[in-house]
N, C-alpha and C positions, 0 to 999 in steps of 0.2 A: 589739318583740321579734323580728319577723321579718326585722324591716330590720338588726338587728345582727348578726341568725344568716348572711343573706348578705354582712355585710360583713366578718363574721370567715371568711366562706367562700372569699373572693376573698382574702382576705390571706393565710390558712392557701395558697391553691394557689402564692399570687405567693411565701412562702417556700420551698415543695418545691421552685421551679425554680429562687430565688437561693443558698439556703444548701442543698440536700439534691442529693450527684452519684447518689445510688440512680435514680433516676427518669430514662426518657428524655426527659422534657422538660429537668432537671437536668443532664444530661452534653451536651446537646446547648447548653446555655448556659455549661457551662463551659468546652468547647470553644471556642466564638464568642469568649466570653473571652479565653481563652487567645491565640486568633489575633490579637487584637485588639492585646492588650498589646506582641505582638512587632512585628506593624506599625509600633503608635504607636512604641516606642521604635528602632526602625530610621528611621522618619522624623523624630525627633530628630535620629539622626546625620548624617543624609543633609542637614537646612538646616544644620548646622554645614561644611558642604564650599562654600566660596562658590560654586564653578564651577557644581555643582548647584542652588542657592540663588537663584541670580541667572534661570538657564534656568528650572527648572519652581517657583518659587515658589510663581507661584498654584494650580499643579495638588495641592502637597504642604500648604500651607494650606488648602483645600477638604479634603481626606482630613482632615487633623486636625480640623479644626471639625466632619466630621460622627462624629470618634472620641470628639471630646471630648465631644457630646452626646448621644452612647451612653453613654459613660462616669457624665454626670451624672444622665440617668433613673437610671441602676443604683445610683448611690449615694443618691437619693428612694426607688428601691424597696426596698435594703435597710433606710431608715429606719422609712419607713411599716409592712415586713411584720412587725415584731419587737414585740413588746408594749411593750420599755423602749430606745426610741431611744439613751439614752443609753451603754447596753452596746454598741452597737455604734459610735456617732459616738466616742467616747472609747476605744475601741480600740486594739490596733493596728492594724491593717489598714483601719480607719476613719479614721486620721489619714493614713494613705498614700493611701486610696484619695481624701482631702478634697485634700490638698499637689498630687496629678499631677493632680487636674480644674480647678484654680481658674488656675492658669499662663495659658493662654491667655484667659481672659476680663480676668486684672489686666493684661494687655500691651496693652488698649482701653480702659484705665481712664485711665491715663499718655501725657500726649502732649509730643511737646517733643525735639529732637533733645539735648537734655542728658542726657535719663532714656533714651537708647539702651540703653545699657551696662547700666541695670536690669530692663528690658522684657526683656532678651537672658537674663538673669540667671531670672526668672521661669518664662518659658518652659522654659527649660533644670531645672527645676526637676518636670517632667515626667518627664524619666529614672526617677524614682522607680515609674511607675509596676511598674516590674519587678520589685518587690519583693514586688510581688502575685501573680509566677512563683510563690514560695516555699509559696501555696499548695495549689499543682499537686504538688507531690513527697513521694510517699508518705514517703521516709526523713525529711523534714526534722522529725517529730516524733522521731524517735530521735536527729537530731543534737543537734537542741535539749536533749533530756535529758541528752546525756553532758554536751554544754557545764556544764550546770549542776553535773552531778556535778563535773566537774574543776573549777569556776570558783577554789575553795579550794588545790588543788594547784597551778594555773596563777598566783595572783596570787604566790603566795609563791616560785614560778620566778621570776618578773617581780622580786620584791623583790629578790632575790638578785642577779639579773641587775644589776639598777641601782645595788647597791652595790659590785659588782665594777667596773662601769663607772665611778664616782666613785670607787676606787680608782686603778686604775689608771689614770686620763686624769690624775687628779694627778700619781702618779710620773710620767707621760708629761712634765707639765709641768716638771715638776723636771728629768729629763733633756736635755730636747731645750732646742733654742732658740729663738728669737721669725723664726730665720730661717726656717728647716723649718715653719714655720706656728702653733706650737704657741703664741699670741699671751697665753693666758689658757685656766682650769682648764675652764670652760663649754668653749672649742671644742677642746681636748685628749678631755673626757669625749663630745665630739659626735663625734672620730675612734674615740675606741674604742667606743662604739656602732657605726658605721659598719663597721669591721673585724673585730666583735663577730658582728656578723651577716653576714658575708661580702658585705658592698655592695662595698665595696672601689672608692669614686669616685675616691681618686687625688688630689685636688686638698690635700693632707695628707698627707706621710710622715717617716719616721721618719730623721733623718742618722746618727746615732750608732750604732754597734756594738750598745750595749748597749739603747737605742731599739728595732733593727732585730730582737734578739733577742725583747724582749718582746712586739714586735709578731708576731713568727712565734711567740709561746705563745699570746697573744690570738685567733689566726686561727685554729688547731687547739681552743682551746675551743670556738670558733663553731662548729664541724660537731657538735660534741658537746652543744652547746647548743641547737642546732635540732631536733637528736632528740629530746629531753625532751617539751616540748611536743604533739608529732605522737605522741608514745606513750602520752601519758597519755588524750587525747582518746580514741587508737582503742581503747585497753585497754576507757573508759567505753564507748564505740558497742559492742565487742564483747558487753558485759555484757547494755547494755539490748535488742541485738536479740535474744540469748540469751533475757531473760525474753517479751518480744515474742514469739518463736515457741511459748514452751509456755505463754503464754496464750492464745494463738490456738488453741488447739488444746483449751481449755479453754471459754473466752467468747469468743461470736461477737460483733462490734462491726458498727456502720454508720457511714454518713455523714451522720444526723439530727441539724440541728442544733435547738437548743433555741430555739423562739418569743419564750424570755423576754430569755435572756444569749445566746444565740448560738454556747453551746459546744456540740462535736461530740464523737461516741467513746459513742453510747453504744450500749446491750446489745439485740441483735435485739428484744427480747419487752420491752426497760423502757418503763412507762405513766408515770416520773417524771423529770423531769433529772436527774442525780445530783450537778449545781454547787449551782440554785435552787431543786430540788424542784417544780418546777411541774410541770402536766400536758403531754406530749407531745403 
């Protein structure tokens, strides 16, 4: 009985520092963290540069091997500290933080000047781990929720969009000729896309008068079509920081994450999760 009360003791502290930023041991790891991620993926960039790659190789493989096995204690620790490993391996932040540590050990796994090209693949598969920035920034829970709120308005912009765009790339097709590019309805409907959105790559235009007409109606919906989007989002952001401030101002929240499931947000004074119900 004694021996489980210090093992649940040592796990309870190794959570406060991996999952809880209230604690100065906790900010001072998320910190490290933090530093850590922006290294590693700055030294991603830096071996894609050959002139650098070729010069300090081995100085920038040394740095990532001892990142990577920071990385991997952290991803045992968060496993071990949580009651139901599974909540947190089957994540999301548990499948990001699995994808950017395993790279470099699969590139010692494959040998053979044929499998270069997937070793390089691998590795580069690491960039991920900056995804794990995302959970440094306080707003990114409000973006998240407008996202959501808008997800309904946004698909049915999108439907519309794409049937404007298989509109028109047909008549495009009927218009124009095989000379001008427009070869078939697929890459007629890929130019109006492309001038839909103001890419405007050029390699595809319009000979005809009356081509050159619809493409200058097509262009001007595109500024007006780009607005949509960006308004619907910020109208949702506006809303949810709106509630966000006069709950705050109501109910005091922390950064205590739950032992069981791993979810954060909850109430200075609450003795229960409010996801799993278990005990804080």
């Amino acid at each position: 009985m004694k021996e489980h009360k210090v093992q649940s003791g040592w796990r309870h502290r190794l959570h406060e520092v991996i999952y809880e930023a209230d604690t100065p041991a906790g900010k001072f790891f998320d910190i490290v963290l933090f530093f850590l991620i922006i290294v590693s993926v700055l030294l991603v960039m830096l071996e894609s540069v050959d002139k650098i790659d070729i010069k300090y190789h081995s100085i920038l493989l040394a740095f990532e091997w001892g990142i990577t096995i920071f990385f991997s204690l952290e991803y045992i620790a968060r496993i071990i500290s949580i009651k139901k490993p599974s909540k947190y391996i089957f994540s999301f932040y548990g499948i990001i933080d699995f994808i950017s540590t395993i790279p470099l050990y699969l590139s010692y796994i494959f040998a053979g000047s044929q499998v270069l090209l997937a070793v390089r693949a691998f590795r580069l598969l690491r960039i991920f781990r900056i995804l794990k920035l995302v959970k440094f920034l306080g707003e990114a829970s409000q973006l998240n929720a407008a996202l959501k709120a808008s997800r309904a308005k946004i698909a049915v912009f999108i439907y519309v969009v794409l049937i404007l765009s298989v509109i028109m790339g047909t008549i495009m097709y009927l218009i124009e000729s095989d000379e001008a590019g427009f070869t078939s309805i697929p890459r007629s409907i890929y130019w109006t896309i492309v001038t839909l959105t103001t890419v405007g790559y050029g390699d595809i235009a319009p000979q005809t008068n009356l081509g050159q007409f619809i493409a200058t109606i097509i262009m001007i919906l595109g500024y007006g079509i780009i607005a949509v989007p960006t308004g619907i989002v910020t109208v949702e952001f506006s809303k949810h920081g709106k509630k966000n401030t006069n709950s705050i101002s109501v109910v005091h929240t922390n950064t205590q994450a739950c032992e069981t499931c791993t979810v954060e947000g909850h109430r200075d004074n609450a003795k229960h999760c409010y996801n799993c119900g278990d005990e804080l």
